[in-house]
Each structure stands twice: as structure tokens, then as C-alpha cells.
C-alpha positions in Angstrom: 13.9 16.0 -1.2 13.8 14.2 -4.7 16.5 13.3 -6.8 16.4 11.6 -10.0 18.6 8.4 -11.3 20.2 8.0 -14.6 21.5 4.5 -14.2 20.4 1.9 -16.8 17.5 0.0 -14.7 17.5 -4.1 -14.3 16.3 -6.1 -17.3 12.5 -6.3 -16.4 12.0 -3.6 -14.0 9.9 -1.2 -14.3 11.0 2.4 -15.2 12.2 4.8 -13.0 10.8 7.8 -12.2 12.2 9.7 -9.3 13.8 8.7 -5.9 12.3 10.7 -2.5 14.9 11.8 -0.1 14.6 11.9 3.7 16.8 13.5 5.8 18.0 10.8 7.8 19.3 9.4 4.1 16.8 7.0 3.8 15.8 7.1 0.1 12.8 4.9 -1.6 13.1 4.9 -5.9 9.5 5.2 -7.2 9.2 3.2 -10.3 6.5 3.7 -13.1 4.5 2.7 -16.3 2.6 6.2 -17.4 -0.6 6.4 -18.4 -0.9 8.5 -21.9 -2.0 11.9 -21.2 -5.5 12.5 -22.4 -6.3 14.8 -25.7 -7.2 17.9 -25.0 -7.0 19.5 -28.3 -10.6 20.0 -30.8 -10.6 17.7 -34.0 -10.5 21.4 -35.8 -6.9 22.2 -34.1 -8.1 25.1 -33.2 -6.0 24.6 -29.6 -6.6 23.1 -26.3 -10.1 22.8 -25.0 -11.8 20.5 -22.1 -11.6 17.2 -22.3 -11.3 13.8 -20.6 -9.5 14.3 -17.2 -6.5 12.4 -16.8 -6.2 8.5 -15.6 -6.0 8.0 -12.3 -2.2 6.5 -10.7 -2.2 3.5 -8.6 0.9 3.6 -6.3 1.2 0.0 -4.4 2.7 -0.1 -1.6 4.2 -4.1 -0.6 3.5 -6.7 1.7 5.7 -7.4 4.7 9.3 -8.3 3.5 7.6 -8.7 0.2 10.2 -6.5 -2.5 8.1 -3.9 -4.7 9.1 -6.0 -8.3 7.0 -8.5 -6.6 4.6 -6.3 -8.2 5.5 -5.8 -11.7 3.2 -7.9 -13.3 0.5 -6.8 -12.0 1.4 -2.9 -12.5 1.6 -3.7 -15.8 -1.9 -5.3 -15.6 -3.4 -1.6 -13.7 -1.4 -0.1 -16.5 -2.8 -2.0 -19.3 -6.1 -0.7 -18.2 -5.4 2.9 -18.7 -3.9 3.7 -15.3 -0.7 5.3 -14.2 1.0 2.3 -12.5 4.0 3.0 -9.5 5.5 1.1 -7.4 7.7 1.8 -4.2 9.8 -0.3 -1.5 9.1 0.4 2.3 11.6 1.2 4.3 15.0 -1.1 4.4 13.2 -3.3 1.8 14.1 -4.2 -1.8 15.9 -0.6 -3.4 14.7 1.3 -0.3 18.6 2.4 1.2 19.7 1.7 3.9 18.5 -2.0 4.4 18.1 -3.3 7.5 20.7 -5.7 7.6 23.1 -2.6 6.7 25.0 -1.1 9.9 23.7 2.4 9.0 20.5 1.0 9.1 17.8 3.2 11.2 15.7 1.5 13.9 12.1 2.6 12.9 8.6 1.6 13.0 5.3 2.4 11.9 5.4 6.3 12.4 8.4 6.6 10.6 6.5 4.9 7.8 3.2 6.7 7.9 4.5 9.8 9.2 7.8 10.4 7.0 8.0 7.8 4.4 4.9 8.1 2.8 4.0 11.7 3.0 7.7 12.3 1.4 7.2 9.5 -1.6 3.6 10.8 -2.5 5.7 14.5 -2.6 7.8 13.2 -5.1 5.3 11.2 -7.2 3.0 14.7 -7.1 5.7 16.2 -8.3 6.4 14.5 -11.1 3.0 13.7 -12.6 1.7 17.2 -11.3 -1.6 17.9 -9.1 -4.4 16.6 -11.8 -4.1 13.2 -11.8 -6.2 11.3 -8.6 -3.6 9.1 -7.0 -4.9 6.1 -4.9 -2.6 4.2 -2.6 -2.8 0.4 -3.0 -1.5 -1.8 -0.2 -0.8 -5.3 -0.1 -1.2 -6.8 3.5 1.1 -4.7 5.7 1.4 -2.3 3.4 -2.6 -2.0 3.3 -2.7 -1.3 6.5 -0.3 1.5 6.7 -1.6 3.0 3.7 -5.0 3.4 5.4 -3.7 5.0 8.6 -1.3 7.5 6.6 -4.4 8.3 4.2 -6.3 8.9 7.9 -3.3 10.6 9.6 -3.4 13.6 6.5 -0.3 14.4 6.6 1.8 15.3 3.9 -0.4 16.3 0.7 -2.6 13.7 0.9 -4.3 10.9 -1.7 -7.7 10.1 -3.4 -8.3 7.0 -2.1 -7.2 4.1 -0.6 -7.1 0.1 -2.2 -6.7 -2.4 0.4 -6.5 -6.1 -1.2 -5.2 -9.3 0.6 -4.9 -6.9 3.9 -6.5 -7.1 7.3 -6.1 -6.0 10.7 -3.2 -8.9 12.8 -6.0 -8.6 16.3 -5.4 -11.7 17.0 -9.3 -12.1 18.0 -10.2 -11.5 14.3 -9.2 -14.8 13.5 -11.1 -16.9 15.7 -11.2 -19.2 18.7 -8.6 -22.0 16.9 -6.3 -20.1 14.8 -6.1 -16.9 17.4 -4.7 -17.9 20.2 -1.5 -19.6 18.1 -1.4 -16.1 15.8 -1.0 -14.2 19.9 1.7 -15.9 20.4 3.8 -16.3 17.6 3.3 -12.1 17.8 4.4 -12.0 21.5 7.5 -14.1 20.1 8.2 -12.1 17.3 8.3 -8.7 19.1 10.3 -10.2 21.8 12.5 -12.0 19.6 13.4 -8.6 17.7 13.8 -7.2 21.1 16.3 -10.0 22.2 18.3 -10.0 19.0 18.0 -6.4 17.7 16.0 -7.0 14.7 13.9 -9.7 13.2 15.4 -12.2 11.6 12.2 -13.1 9.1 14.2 -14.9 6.8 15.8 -17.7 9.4 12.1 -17.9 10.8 10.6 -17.7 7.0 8.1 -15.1 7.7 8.2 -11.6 7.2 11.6 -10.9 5.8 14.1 -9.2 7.6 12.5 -6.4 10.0 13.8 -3.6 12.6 12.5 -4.4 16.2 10.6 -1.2 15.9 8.2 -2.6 12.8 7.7 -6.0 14.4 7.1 -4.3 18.0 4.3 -2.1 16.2 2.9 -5.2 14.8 2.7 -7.4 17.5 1.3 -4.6 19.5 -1.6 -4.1 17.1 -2.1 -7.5 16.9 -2.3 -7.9 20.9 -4.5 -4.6 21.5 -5.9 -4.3 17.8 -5.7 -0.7 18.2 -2.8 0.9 15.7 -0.3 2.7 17.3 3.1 4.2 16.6 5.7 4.6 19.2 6.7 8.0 19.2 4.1 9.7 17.8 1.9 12.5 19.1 -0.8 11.6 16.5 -4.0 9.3 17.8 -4.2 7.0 14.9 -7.5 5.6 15.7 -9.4 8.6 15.9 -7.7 9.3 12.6 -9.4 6.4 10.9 -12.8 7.0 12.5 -12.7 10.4 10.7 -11.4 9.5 7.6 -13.7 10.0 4.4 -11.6 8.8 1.3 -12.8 6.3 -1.0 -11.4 3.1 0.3 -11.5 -0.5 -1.9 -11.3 -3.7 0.5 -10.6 -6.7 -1.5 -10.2 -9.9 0.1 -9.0 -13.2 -2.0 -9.7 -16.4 -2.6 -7.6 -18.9 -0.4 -6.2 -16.0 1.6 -5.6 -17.6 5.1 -3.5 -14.6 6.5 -5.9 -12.0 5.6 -9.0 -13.8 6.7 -12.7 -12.0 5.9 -12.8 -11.5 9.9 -9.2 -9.6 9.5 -10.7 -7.0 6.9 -13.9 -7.1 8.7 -12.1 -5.6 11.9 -10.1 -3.4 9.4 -12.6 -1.3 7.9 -14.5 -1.6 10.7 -12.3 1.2 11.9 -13.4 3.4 9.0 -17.2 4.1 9.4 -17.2 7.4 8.1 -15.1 6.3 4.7 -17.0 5.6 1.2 -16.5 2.2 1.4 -16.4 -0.8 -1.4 -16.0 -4.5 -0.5 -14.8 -7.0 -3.1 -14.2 -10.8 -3.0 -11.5 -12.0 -6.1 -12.3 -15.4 -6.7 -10.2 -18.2 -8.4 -13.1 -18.6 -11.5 -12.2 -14.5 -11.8 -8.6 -14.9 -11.6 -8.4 -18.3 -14.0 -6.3 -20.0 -11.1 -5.5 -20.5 -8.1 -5.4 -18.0 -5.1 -4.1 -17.2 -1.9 -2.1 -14.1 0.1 0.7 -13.7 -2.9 -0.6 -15.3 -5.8 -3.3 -13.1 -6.5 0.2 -11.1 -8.0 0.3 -13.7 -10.8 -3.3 -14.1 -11.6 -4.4 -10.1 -11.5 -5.6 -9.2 -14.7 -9.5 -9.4 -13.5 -8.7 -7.6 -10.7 -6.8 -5.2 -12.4 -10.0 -4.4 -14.1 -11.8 -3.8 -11.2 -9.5 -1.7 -9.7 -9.8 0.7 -13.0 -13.1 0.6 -12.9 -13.6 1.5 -9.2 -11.0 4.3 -9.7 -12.5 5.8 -12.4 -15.6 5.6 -11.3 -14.6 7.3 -8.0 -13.4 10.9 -10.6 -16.9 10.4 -12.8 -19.7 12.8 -11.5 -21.9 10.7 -8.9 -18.8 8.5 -7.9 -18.7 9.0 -4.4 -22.5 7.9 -4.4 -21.1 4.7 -6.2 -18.4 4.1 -3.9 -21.0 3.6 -0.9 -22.3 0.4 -2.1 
């Protein structure tokens, strides 16, 4: 269900361009710069003829807890370089409705996301940008994660590709003998914690942001097992991702010490048959410093490379280039 918002947005935010409706009420406002539609039209005006296809849109999907204007700057960097820039809130986060501090507030974890969410906000994005332009989902940690198993899953009316950057698998064995162990356990607490108390408190504990049990549960599973699950679901979401075949673009950063190269490594590791690209954003690319979030602030490089990968992906002979 999609329904559109007249309200004047915030000063800064990006605008809006339609709002996807679930039918448990949840509803997630999809904000957007738009690329300018290409010129199909001869020099001699004699009417519409082929021409360049339309830019590719970039929908990024957040980081745990992380709100989607976190984002803005660098949407406006993707846009900038000829893209069609979105964002979007997951579920109980930032605009998303309810939140999960609110009473009406839905327990829910990641099948609700993959399975409902997502296939509902790429419907309303489709339909207002229309079935030509490629749309590739971006995620940002978390939200890289559950972008790839949606994109794998096929459900809904599926995407172009997939971006991954600052994301990784939580296994707690990706991340070595020292740091491993300590990343098991503070995962056993969490979903136990969230159990206890009936959600996770991220922002007492400064991690995560505010979560349902059900998100943190999911988490904490995959990050025991290092399979990806979803409690309730009739869907095998690892056999998903061993048959996906999108275009994916795995970018780890700079100073990233929650999305370790071992973290992506395990990721995509879990997507042999997809057309894979692996990129490593430095601080000399970015002009500053890096880590998990500031990559946001210092983009513009990256930005570029996303664009290029993306467009490069719709040329003739891009899926040959996305092997490399």
C-alpha cells in the first residue's frame, strides 16, 4: 500500500517521495534526490527516439539504530554523480512508525524485514520511478546484510544489484582468536538481555540503538551459528544466497573495526554464484579519516565508485566486468 505526504519536510532533509504501507500499520517514508531523466528526443525534433537509458537509483538501507538522514550527505554525493539517490528507515527506526519504544510497537525481526518491509518499500519506489530505471540496494552494516538475503530471498519484485559497504557477517569466528570470543558474548548478552527486558535497550548500553528482542535474537543467533535465519519463516535463507546471481559490490573501509575484512570475507563467502566486486575505501581516497560511520562524511570517492560500478553493471559486457 503507498500513500504520499504533503507536509513541509525538515530543513535539510531530503525530499519526499512516497511512504509504503504495511498492513500491520507499519509505514517507512522513502526519501529522494532524482536523477534527470535522460533525452530521448533527435537534435532535429522530429520526436522521441533511443537514447541513453536511464541512471540507475541507489536505495540505502541504514546501519543498526543508525537513522536514514545519517545518510544525506552522502545521497547527495551518489546523486551528484548522476544517480537517483533514496533513502529509507528500517523498521521502528528514525520516521519508520511505530517505533519501538511506542506501545503499539510490533515485536519483529529479520523476516519481517526481508520478507515484508523490503519487498513492500522497493513496490513503492518502482512505482514511483516506474520499471526502467535499475535499482540497487545499498546497505550499511546491518542493513547490508539484510539487503543481500532479501535480494536472495526474491521476493517481492526484486532489484539489480546489491552494494554492501562497511558490512559483514557478526560469526563471531570471523573475527578471530582475540576479539571473537568477547564479540560471542556480548551477543549471548544482548539476545538475552532483550529477552529479559522485552527489547534492547541500545541506547543505555550505547550500541545498536533501541531494538525489538526479535531483531537482536536474529542477530545474536547469526552471530553464534553464522548461518542467517529468520524465526518464523518457511524460507531457507542460506540456500537463497548460495543461488543468488545479482551483481553485488563489497566495500570494506579503512579503520573499520566492526566490519573486519574476515567479516565480509565470511559474507560473500555465502554468495559464490553472485557477480561479485570487492573494494577497499581508503583514508588517501576519502581525504580523511575512516572507520564504521565516518565513511558517511568523507564519501564523495566512494560515491564515484559506486556510479561507476552501477553503470557499468547496465553497459553491454557489464556483468563480465562485475566478475573481477
Amino acid at each position: 500500500m503507498l500513500c504520499h505526504m504533503t507536509q513541509q519536510q525538515p530543513v535539510g532533509e531530503l525530499p519526499l517521495l512516497t511512504t509504503a504501507q504495511l498492513p500491520d500499520g507499519a509505514r517507512f517514508p522513502v526519501r529522494a534526490l532524482l536523477a534527470p531523466a535522460p533525452d530521448r528526443f533527435l537534435p532535429s525534433g522530429s520526436g522521441p527516439a533511443p537514447g541513453p537509458p536511464p541512471a540507475p537509483a541507489v536505495l540505502i538501507l541504514p546501519a543498526m539504530g543508525t537513522p536514514a538522514r545519517f545518510y544525506r550527505r552522502f545521497a547527495r554525493q551518489l546523486h551528484d554523480e548522476g544517480l537517483t539517490a533514496l533513502t529509507v528507515d528500517l523498521r521502528g527506526q528514525g520516521e519508520s512508525t511505530p517505533h519501538v519504544t511506542d506501545r503499539a510497537a510490533l515485536d519483529h525481526g529479520y523476516r519481517a524485514v526481508v520478507e515484508e518491509d523490503l519487498p513492500a518499500i522497493v513496490s513503492a519506489v518502482r512505482a514511483e520511478l516506474g520499471p526502467e530505471p535499475p535499482l540497487h540496494l545499498l546497505g550499511h552494516s546491518l542493513g547490508g546484510q539484510l539487503v543481500l538475503v532479501h535480494a536472495a530471498l526474491g521476493v517481492g519484485p526484486g532489484v539489480d544489484g546489491v552494494v554492501l559497504v562497511a558490512s559483514g557477517s557478526v560469526w563471531f569466528r570471523a573475527y578471530g582468536r582475540l576479539r571473537g570470543p568477547a564479540l560471542l558474548l556480548g551477543e549471548l548478552f544482548a539476545a538475552a538481555a532483550s529477552t529479559v527486558l522485552g527489547r534492547w535497550p541500545g541506547r543505555r548500553f550505547r550500541f545498536g540503538g533501541d531494538q525489538p528482542k526479535g531483531v537482536m535474537r536474529d542477530w545474536a543467533r547469526q552471530g553464534r551459528t553464522g548461518r542467517y535465519s529468520g524465526k518464523g519463516s518457511a524460507l531457507d535463507y542460506e540456500a537463497a544466497l548460495r543461488a543468488l546471481d545479482l551483481p553485488v559490490l563489497a566495500v570494506s573501509v579503512e579503520g573499520d573495526t566492526f566490519a573486519p575484512p574476515g567479516a565480509l570475507d565470511h559474507l560473500v563467502g555465502k554468495v559464490p554464484a553472485a557477480r561479485l566486486t570487492r573494494r577497499h575505501y581508503t583514508a588517501h581516497e576519502a581525504g580523511g579519516r575512516l572507520d564504521h560511520f565516518a565513511w558517511t562524511r568523507a564519501g564523495g570517492a566512494l560515491a564515484k565508485q559506486v556510479a561507476a560500478w552501477a553503470t557499468a553493471e547496465e553497459a553491454p559486457g557489464g556483468a563480465e566486468q562485475g566478475r573481477r
